[in-house]
Structures are given as structure tokens and as C-alpha cells.
C-alpha positions in Angstrom: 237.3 -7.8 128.9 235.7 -7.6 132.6 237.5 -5.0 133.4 235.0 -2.2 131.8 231.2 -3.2 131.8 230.6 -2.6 127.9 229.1 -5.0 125.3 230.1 -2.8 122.3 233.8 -2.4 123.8 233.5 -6.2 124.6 232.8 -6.6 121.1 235.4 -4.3 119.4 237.7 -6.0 120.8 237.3 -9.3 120.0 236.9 -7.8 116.1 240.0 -5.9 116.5 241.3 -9.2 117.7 240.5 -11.4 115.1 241.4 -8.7 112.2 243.3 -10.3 109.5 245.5 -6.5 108.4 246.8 -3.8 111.1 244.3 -1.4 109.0 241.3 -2.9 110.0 243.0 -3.4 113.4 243.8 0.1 113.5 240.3 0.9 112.7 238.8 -0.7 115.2 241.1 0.5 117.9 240.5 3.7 117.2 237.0 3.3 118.1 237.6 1.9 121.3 239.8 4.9 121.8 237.0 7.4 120.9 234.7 5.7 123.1 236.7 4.9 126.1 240.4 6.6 126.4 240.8 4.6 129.7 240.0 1.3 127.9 242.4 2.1 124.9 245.0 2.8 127.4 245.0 -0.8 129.3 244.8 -2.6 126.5 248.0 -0.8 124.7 250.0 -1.9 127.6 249.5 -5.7 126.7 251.4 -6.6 124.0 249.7 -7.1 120.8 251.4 -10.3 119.5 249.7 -12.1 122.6 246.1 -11.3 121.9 246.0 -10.1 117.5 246.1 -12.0 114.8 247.6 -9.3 112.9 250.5 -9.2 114.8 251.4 -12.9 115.7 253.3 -13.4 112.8 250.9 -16.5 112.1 251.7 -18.2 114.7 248.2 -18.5 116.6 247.1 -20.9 113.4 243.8 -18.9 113.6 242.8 -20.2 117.1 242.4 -17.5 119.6 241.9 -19.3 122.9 244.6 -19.5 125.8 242.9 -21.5 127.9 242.7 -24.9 127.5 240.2 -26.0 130.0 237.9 -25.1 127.7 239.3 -27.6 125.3 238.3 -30.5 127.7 235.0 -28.5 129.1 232.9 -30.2 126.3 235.2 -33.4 126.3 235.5 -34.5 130.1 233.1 -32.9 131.8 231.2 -36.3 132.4 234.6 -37.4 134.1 235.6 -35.1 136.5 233.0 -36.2 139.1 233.9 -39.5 139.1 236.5 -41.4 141.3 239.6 -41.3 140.1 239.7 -45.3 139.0 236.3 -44.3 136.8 237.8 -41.4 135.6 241.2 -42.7 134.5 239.0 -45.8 132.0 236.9 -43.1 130.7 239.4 -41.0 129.6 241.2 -43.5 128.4 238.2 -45.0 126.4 237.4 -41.5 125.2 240.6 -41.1 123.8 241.0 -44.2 122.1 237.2 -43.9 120.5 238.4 -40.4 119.1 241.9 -41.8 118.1 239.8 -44.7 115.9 237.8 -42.9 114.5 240.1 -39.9 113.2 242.6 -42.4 112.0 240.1 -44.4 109.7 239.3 -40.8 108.3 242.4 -40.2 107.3 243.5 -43.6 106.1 240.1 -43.5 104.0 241.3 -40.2 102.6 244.8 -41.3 102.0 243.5 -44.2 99.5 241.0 -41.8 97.5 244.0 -39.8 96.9 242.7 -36.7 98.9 245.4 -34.3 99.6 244.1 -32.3 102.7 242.1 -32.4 105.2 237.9 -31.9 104.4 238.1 -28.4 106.4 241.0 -26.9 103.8 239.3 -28.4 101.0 236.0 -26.8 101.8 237.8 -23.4 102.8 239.6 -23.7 99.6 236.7 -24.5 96.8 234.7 -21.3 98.2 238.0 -19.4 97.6 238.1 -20.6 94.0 234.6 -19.8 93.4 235.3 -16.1 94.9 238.5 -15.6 93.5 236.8 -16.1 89.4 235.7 -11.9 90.1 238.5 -10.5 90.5 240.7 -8.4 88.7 244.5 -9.0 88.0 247.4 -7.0 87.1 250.7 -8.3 86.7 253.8 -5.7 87.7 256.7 -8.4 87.6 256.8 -12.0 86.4 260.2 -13.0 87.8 259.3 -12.1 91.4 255.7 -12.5 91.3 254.5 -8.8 92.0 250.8 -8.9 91.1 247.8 -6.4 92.3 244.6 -7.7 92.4 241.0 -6.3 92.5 238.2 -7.3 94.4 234.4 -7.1 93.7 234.0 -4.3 96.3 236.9 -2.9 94.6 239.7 -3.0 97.1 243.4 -3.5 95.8 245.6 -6.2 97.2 249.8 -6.3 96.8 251.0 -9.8 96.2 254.7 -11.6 96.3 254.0 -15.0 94.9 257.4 -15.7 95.3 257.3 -14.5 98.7 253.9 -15.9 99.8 252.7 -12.6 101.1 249.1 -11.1 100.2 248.4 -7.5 102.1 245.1 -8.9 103.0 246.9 -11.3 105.5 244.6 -14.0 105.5 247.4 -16.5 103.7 249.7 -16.0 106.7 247.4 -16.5 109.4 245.4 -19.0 108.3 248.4 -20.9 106.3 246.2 -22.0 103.0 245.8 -19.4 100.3 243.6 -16.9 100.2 240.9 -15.9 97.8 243.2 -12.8 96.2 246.1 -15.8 96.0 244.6 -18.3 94.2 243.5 -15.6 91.5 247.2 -14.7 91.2 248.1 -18.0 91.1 245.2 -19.0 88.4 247.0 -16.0 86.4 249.9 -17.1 86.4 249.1 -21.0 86.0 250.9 -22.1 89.3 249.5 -24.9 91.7 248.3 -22.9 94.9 247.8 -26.2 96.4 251.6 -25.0 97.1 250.4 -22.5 99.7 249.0 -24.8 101.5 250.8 -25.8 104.6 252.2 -28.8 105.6 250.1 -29.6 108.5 246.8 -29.1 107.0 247.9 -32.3 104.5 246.0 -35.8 104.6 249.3 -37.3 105.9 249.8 -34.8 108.6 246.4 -35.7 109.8 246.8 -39.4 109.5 250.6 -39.2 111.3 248.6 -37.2 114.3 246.2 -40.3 115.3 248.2 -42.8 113.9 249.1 -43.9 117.7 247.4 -46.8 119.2 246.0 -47.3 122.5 246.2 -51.3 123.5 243.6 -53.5 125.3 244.1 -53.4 129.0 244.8 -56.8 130.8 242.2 -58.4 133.5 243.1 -57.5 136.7 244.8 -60.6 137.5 247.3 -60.0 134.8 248.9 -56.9 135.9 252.4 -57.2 137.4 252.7 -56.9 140.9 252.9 -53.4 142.2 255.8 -52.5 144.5 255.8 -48.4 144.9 253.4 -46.3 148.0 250.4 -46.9 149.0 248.2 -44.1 148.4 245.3 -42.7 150.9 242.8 -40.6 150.4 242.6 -37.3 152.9 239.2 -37.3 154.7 239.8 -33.7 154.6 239.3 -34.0 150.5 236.2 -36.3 151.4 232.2 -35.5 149.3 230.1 -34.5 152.4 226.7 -34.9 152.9 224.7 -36.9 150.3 222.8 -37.3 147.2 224.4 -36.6 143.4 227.6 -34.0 143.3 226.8 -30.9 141.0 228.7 -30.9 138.2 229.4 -27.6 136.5 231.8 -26.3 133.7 235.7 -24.5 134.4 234.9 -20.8 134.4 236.7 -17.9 133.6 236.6 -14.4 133.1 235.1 -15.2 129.9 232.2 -16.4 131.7 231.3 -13.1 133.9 228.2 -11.7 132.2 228.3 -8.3 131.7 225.4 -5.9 131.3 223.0 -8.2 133.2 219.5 -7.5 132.3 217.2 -7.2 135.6 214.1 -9.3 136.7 211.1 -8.3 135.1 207.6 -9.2 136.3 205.4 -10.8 134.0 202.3 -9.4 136.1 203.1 -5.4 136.9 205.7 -5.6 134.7 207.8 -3.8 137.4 211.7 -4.8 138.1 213.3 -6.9 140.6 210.9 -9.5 141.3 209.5 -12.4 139.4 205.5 -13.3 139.1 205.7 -15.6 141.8 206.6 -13.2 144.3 204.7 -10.1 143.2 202.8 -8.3 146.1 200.6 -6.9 143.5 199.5 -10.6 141.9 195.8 -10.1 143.6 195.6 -6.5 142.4 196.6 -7.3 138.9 
């Protein structure tokens, strides 16, 4: 949000962003609003499915980036630099160290029986632990209907049948939540039911089950018949020594509220202690 200078709006929105229930997204717009009427206003005219988890229908799988440079920032940033026969091997060696080692995971899962992936699992055994405090009531057995009661005390709806929780955390995150799995403990069903398909041992296993091949010696490789390609000396590294290599910005990147220099000697702003004009008076 670079469009209004404000840390406390920056971070209202990014909680009103990542609220699991339209009450606490409601909430927290409403703050904005009372803070900044201008700043309520532009972000009501971007549709909320495209920037709120409580209004995606769960189809964001709980990740809230649209950019996917900065999937590969951390990945290839080594790579970008290099020339382009350098940079196609280590890519491709990159890609088949991470395909190794994520499909010996899973195959090691598979045989000890495990049935998700060690993320759900984790998620999930906190939930069970959290879920043994709560209150339930059952309202109808044949659909499901259940209200349960937190610790802080706040009542959730349930639909077992249904899959729906009002807290909204089973939907977006597609494993059960915490109010769930005390329904489901209730009732004596297998919430490992709620779990989707994708987060399964299998699924994980099917996703780097491909394999990348040894590549021939150069002699090896059939003979190439398509253009000859040439470099333009316009696109040529001038000048010399090592070529800085930086990170793909954004607008997440512009800083916002930037604190000004402070001298360590006269303690006076906009200059550093090496270029005081007081340093022989201090």
C-alpha cells in the first residue's frame, strides 16, 4: 500500500487481508475508514476476492502473494548474472537437486504409512490439543448442526455435513480447524476426512515424482539444424569488474516512513558522524 505513507494503515490492511471471517474483516476496515476515509475509498474499488481471504471462496490456498518473482528471488538469484549457457545447467541442476530430495521425502513417508504431508500433520496435532477445551452442543445429528465454545468463549455454527465452520479457517486453509475436529471428536467421525486431497502424502509424492535425465557429453548431442543466434552488442556488460547483483523489486519493496540520518556525535539529523562539522567541537 505505497499509495498513502502510513505504517499502521500499511499494517491494517495486510490484517484485514489475511482475516479468516468478514467480521473481523469488517472490523478492521472500519478502522482504516476512521483513520483515512480517502484510503477506505481506493481500496473498496478493488475487488475483494482478489486481495481477502475472506472473500476468495478458498481459493488462494492461504498464500497471499501475486507475484511470483519473489518465488525465484531466493531460488535463482545466483543465476541471473550468469551467461545464459551457465544459467540454463544451474537451473537445471537446481531443479533436479530439489526434485530428489522432495521425492525421497515422500516416498519415505509413503512406506511408514504417513498420510499427509509433515506441515498438515503438525497444523493438525496443535488443533487436537486446542480443540480438548472446548465446548459442544449438538442441534441436529442427521445434518450435523453443532455449536461450539471456545476458551475465550466465542460461539462457532458448524455443518459437518456441509464442511462449513463460521470461523472460516476450514475453507481457506482446506484441513480442519480446531472448532472441527471438536465436532468431529463429538460426534466420533474421522476429521482426517476434512483434509483435502492435495495436502495427502500421495499428492506430494505424484508432484516430484518427475525425473530430470543425465545430460549427454557434448559430442553426443544430435546435430543442430535451426538459426544461429547472436548476441546484440547493444545488450553487451560495459565496463569491468563483478556485475551487481540485486533482488526483483516491487512496490512491496518501497519503504515507507523512512527514518532520517542521525549523528552519533551532535546527535543532530541529516548527516552521519563522518561528516559532522561539529566533530572537533564535540
Amino acid at each position: 500500500m505505497t499509495r498513502f505513507k502510513d505504517n499502521i494503515l500499511k499494517n491494517l490492511v495486510c490484517r484485514a487481508a489475511l482475516a479468516s471471517t468478514e467480521r473481523k474483516f469488517n472490523k478492521r476496515v472500519n478502522t482504516i475508514g476512521r483513520i483515512n476515509s480517502e484510503a477506505l475509498q481506493w481500496l473498496e474499488a478493488i475487488p475483494l476476492q482478489l486481495w481477502t481471504l475472506s472473500h476468495d471462496g478458498g481459493r488462494r490456498y492461504r498464500l497471499m502473494t501475486t507475484n511470483i518473482s519473489e518465488v525465484f528471488n531466493s531460488v535463482l538469484k545466483g543465476a541471473r548474472s550468469l551467461p545464459v549457457t551457465a544459467l540454463v545447467q544451474l537451473t537445471f541442476f537446481c531443479l533436479n537437486g530439489y526434485f530428489v530430495a522432495r521425492r525421497e521425502l515422500g516416498a519415505n513417508r509413503l512406506t511408514s504409512a504417513e498420510r499427509f504431508t509433515p506441515y498438515v500433520d503438525a497444523r493438525i496435532q496443535a488443533r487436537v490439543v486446542k480443540a480438548g477445551s472446548m465446548e459442544i452442543v449438538l442441534y441436529d445429528h442427521v445434518r450435523g448442526l453443532i455449536h461450539v465454545k471456545s476458551r475465550r468463549g466465542r460461539t462457532y455454527r458448524l455443518n459437518l455435513h456441509e464442511k462449513k465452520c463460521t470461523g472460516g479457517k476450514t475453507l481457506i486453509y482446506g484441513f480442519p480447524c480446531s472448532h472441527m475436529i471438536a465436532a468431529c471428536q463429538h460426534r466420533c467421525v474421522d476429521f482426517h476426512l476434512f483434509v483435502e486431497g492435495y495436502y495427502t502424502t500421495q499428492s506430494y509424492y505424484d508432484t516430484w515424482a518427475s525425473l530430470f535425465h543425465p545430460i549427454f557429453n557434448e559430442d553426443e548431442w544430435p546435430l543442430y539444424g535451426g538459426p544461429t543466434i547472436v548476441p546484440l552488442d547493444s545488450m553487451q556488460r560495459m565496463g569491468s569488474g563483478r556485475l551487481r547483483s540485486t533482488r526483483l523489486h516491487n512496490d512491496m519493496d518501497v519503504r515507507e516512513g523512512k527514518t532520517p540520518i542521525t549523528c552519533g556525535l551532535c546527535k543532530q539529523l541529516g548527516h552521519n558522524r563522518r561528516s559532522c562539522k561539529n566533530r572537533n567541537q564535540v
